[in-house]
C-alpha positions as CSV (number, residue, x, y, z in Angstrom):
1,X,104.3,124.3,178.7
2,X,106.0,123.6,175.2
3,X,104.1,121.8,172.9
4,X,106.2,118.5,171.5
5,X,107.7,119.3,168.5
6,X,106.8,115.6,167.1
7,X,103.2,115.5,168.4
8,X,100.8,116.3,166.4
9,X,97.1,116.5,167.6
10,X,95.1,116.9,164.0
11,X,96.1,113.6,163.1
12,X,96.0,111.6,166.1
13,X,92.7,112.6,165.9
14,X,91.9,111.3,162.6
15,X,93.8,108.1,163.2
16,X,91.3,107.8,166.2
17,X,88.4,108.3,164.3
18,X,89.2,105.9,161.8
19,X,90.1,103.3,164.6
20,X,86.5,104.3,166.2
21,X,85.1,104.0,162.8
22,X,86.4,100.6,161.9
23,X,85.5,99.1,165.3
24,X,81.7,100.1,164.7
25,X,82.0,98.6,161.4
26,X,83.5,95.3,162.7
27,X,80.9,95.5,165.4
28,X,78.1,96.4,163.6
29,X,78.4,93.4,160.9
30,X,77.7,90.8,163.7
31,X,78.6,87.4,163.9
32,X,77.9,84.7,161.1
33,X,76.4,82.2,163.5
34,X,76.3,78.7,162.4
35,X,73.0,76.9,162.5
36,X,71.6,73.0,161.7
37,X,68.5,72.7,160.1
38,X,70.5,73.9,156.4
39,X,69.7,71.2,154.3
40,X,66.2,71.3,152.4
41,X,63.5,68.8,151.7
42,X,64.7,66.4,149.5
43,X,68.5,67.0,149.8
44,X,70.7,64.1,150.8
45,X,73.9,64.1,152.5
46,X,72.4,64.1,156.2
47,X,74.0,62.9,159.0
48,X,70.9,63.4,161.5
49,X,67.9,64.7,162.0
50,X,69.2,67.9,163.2
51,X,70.6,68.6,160.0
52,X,67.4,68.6,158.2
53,X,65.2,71.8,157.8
54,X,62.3,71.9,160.2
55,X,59.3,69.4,159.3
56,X,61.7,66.7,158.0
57,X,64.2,63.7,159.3
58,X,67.1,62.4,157.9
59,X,66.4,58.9,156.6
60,X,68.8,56.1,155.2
61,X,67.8,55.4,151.5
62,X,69.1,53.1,149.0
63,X,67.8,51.7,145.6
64,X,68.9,48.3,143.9
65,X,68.5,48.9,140.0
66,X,69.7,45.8,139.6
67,X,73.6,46.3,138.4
68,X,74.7,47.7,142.3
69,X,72.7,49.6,144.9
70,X,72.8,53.1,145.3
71,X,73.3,54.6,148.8
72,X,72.7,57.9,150.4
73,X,70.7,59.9,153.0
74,X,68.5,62.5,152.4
75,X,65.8,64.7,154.5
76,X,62.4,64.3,153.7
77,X,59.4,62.6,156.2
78,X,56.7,59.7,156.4
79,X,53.6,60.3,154.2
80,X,50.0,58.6,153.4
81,X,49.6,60.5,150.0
82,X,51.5,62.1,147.7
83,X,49.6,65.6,148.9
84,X,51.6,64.9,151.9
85,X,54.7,65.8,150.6
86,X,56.2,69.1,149.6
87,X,56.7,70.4,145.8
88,X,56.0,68.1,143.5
89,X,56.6,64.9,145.7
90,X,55.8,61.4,145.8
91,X,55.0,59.2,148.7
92,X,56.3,55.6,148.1
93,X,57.9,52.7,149.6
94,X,61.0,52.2,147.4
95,X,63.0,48.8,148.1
96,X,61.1,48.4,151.3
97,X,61.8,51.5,152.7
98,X,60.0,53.1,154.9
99,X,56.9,55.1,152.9
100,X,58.3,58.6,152.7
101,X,58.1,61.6,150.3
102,X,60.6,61.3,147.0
103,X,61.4,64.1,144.6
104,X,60.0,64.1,141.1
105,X,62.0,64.6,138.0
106,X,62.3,64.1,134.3
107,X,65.8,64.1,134.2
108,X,69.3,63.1,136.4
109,X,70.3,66.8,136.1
110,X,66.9,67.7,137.9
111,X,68.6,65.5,141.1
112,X,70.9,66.3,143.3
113,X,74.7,64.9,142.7
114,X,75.8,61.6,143.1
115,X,71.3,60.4,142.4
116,X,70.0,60.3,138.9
117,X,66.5,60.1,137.5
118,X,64.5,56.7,137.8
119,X,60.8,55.2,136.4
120,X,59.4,53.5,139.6
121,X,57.3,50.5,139.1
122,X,53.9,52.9,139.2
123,X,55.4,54.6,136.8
124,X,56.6,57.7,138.7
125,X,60.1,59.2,138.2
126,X,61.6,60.5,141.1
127,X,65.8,61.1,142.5
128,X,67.3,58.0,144.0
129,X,70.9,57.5,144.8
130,X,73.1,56.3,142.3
């Protein structure tokens, strides 16, 4: 048998190897899978619970400061004391709230966007929504 004058083995082997290579490359990598639970302790912008890392619940917060009322949601939890709350936190009852754990700060640029920096009747500062 004659071997085909346009066939030629050397490189349909290489061009399989490569294939073979890319495909275990592409395989290997694995998926980028999705998952709830992303936002931290302290961070608004929940929609649920289930958004929330483990060990916290998305509550609906708002603060009056007296010109408008600042509205958000952020993950964080019910406390007794202050040691019940992660970082630096405070536990408080702000506008009636429910008492949950708040995140300190000294300044609006320690807060997340959209909350500033506020003195709280005891005194504390902590991230409310502006």
């Amino acid at each position: 048998m004659a071997a085909d004058p346009g066939y030629n083995a050397p490189m349909t082997r290489i061009l399989i190897m490569c294939l073979a290579a890319a495909f275990a490359l592409l395989a290997g990598s694995g998926c980028v899978v999705v998952t709830d639970n992303d936002l931290l302790f302290y961070e608004p912008g929940c929609v649920d619970s289930l958004d929330c890392e483990v060990g916290s619940t998305c509550f609906d917060v708002s603060y009056d400061n007296g010109s408008y009322i600042g509205y958000d949601t952020m993950c964080t939890d019910y406390c007794a004391f202050d040691s019940d709350c992660p970082g630096l936190g405070i536990c408080e009852s702000i506008d009636g709230s429910s008492v949950i754990c708040w995140d300190t700060c000294t300044y609006s640029s320690d807060c997340y966007a959209g909350w500033g920096c506020w003195m709280l009747t005891t005194g504390d500062w902590t991230c409310l929504p502006e």
